[in-house]
N, C-alpha and C positions, 0 to 999 in steps of 0.2 A: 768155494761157496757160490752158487748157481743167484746169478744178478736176475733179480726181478725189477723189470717195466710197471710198475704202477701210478697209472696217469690217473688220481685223482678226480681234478674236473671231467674226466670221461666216465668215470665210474658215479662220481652225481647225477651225469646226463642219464649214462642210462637206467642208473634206478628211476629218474624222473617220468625217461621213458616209461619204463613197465607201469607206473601208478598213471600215467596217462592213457596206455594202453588197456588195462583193466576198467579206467572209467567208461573207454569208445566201448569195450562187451559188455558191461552192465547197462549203458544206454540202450542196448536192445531189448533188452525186458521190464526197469527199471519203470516205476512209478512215477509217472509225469508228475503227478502231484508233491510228490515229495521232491522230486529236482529244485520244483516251485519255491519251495521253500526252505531249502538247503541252500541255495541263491541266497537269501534273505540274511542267513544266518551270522556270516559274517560281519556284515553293516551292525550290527548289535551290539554293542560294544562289551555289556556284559558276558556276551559267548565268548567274544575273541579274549577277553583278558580270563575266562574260564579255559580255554582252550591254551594260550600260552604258558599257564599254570601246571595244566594238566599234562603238558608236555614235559616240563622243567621237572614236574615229580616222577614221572616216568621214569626219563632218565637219569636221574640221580637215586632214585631206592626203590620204584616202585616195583617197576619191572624183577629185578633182584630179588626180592621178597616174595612176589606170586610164583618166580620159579624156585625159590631156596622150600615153598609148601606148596608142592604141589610134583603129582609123576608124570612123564611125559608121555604121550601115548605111541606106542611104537611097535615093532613087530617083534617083541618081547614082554609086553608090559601095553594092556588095555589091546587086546589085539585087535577086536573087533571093531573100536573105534580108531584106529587106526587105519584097518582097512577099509571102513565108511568114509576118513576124511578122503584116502587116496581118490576113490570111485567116486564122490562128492565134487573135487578137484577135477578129474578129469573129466567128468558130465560137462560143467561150466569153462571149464578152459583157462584153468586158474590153477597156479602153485600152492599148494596149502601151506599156510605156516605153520609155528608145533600147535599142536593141539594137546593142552596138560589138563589135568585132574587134579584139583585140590584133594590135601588131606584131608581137609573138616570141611565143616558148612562154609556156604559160600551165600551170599545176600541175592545171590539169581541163579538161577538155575542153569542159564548159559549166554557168554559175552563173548564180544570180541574187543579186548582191550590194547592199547599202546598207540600207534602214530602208523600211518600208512605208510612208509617200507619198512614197518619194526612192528605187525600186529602179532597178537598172541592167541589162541582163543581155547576157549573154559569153557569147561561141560562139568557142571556137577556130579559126583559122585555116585545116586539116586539116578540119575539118568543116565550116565555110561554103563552101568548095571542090569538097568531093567529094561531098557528100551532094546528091541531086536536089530539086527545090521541096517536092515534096509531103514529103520526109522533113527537109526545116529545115520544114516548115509543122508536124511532129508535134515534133522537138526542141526547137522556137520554142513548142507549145502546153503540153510540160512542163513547160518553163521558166516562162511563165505560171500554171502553175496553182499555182506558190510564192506568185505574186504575189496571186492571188485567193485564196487561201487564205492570208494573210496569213503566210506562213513566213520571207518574206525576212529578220528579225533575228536568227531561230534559225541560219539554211542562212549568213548572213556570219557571226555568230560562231562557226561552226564552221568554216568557211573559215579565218580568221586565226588559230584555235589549232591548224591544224593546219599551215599554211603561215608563219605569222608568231609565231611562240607565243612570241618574246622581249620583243613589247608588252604582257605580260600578267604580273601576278603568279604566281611559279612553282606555289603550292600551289593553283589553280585550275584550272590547266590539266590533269590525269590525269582528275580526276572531271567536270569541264566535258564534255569530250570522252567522255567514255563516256555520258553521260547525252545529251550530243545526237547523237552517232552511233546510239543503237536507237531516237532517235526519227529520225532524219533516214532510214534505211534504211523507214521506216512511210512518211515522208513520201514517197519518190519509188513508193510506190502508190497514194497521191490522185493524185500528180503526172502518172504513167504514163496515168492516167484521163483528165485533163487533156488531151494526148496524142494519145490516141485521138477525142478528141472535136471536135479541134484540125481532126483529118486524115479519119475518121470512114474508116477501112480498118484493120483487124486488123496485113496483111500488111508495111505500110509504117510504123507504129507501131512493130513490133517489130524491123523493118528498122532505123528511128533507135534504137530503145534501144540494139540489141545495135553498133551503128557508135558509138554516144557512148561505149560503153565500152572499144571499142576502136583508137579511132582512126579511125575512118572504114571498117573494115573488117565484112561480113556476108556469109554465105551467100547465097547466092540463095531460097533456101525456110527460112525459119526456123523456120517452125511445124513444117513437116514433118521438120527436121530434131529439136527437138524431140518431138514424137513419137516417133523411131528413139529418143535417150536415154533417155524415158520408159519404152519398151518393151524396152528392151534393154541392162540394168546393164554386160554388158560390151562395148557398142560403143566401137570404136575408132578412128572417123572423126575428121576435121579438127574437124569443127563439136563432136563428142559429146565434145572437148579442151579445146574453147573454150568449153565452157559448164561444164565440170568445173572450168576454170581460174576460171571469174565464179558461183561458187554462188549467189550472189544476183539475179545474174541468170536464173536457169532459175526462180527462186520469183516474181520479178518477172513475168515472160513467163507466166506459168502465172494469176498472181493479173489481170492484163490479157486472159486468155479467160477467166475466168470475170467481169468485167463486162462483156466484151462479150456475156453471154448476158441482160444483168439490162433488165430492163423499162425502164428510163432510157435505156438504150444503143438500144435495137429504136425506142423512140420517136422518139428524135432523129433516125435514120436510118430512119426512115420502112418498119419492118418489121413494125408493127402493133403489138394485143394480145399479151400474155404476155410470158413471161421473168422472171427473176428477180425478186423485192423486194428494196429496199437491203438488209435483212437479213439477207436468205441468200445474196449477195454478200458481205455481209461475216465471216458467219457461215464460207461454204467458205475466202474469204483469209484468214481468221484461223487455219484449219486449215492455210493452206499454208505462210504466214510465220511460223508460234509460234516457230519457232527462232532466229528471228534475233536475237534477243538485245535 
């Protein structure tokens, strides 16, 4: 029988390592504003005792449960989005975890659930389906950027108080929930970043956002559609409905053209000199999201 060396405390370090390392590459794209307030979160007492919770059910049934319903995506089985997470993954510089499919409905369209060195992430059925490679390669690359940005215990415990909110002590759950919903609405602007960098097209980015929000459905020209809202308070087209209906989404899609103007973005896609500084990327998103609350 061949003796295995398995030093433990080294093997904590370096998981610790990699979730450290994952946070320094998502701090290069990463919404200042939401860092802001990710900061904050754990002084809260009602997150952190939602957060300890939400840990505790994880691993004891939850986790078990979302894989015992649900397939895993692979190069047998959901091919396409398999081969979206890999290309998603190696865009951002990040190991994908599994990416599974629920058999039934699921309460969102796509999460990344469980604890940062144990994430999971879920793509509804409806959008592993209908969405094309390159638009599970940008779904698949937001979903990651929870992961590299170490968000996965804030985005589960908000998950479970809003889906499961009877595992949880009652007086925790009103203010838990507010206090990670205005962060969690910051988060999916790192995330969006994530995204785009995933997929590295404007057009198709915002084709996956506005489909995860609604089921798999989008216009064909989103941006220009977009523009007609922008420019015209009272248009009364299908699209300038559907984005009146998702107001956080029009600030979303808005706050994702302006980093695709930012120096980071031009780089990585090979457009040269100039463009924005993180700065004033984040300086203009901070002007468009102030409202969100």
């Amino acid at each position: 029988m061949l003796g295995i060396d398995f030093d433990f405390p080294r093997y904590v370090a370096y998981r610790k390592g990699q979730v450290e390392q994952r946070a320094r590459d998502g701090a290069a794209y990463s919404f200042s504003g939401e860092r802001k307030v990710r900061r904050t979160l754990m002084s809260t007492r009602p997150v952190a005792i939602a957060i300890e919770a939400t840990t505790r059910l994880w691993k004891s049934k939850a986790r078990r449960d979302l894989l015992a319903a649900a397939d895993k995506a692979s190069d047998r089985s959901h091919e396409r989005l398999y081969r979206a997470a890999r290309a998603a993954g190696a865009a951002l510089g990040v190991e994908p975890p599994a990416v599974v499919v629920p058999h039934g409905d699921v309460p969102v369209p796509s999460a990344t659930l469980g604890t940062d060195d144990d994430p999971i992430i879920v793509i509804a059925r409806p959008l592993a389906e209908r969405l094309d490679e390159r638009e599970l390669t940008a779904l698949v690359g937001h979903e990651l950027g929870h992961v590299q940005n170490n968000h996965v215990p804030y985005a589960t415990a908000l998950y479970y108080l809003r889906h499961e909110a009877f595992v949880f002590v009652r007086w925790i759950v009103q203010p838990a929930v507010m206090a990670l919903s205005g962060w969690s609405r910051r988060a999916e602007v790192t995330c969006d970043r994530a995204a785009l960098i995933a997929v590295r097209d404007v057009d198709v980015a915002l084709a996956a956002m506005v489909k995860a929000a609604t089921g798999g459905e989008a216009p064909d020209d989103v941006r220009g559609h977009l523009a007609e809202l922008a420019g015209s308070r009272g248009a009364a087209s299908q699209v300038a409905d559907l984005f009146r209906s998702h107001p956080h989404l029009v600030k979303r899609a808005r706050a994702l053209e302006v980093f695709a103007e930012s120096a980071l973005y031009r780089k990585l896609t090979g457009q040269g000199d100039g463009g924005l500084s993180g700065e004033e990327v984040d300086q203009r998103v901070g002007e468009i999201v102030k409202v969100f609350g």
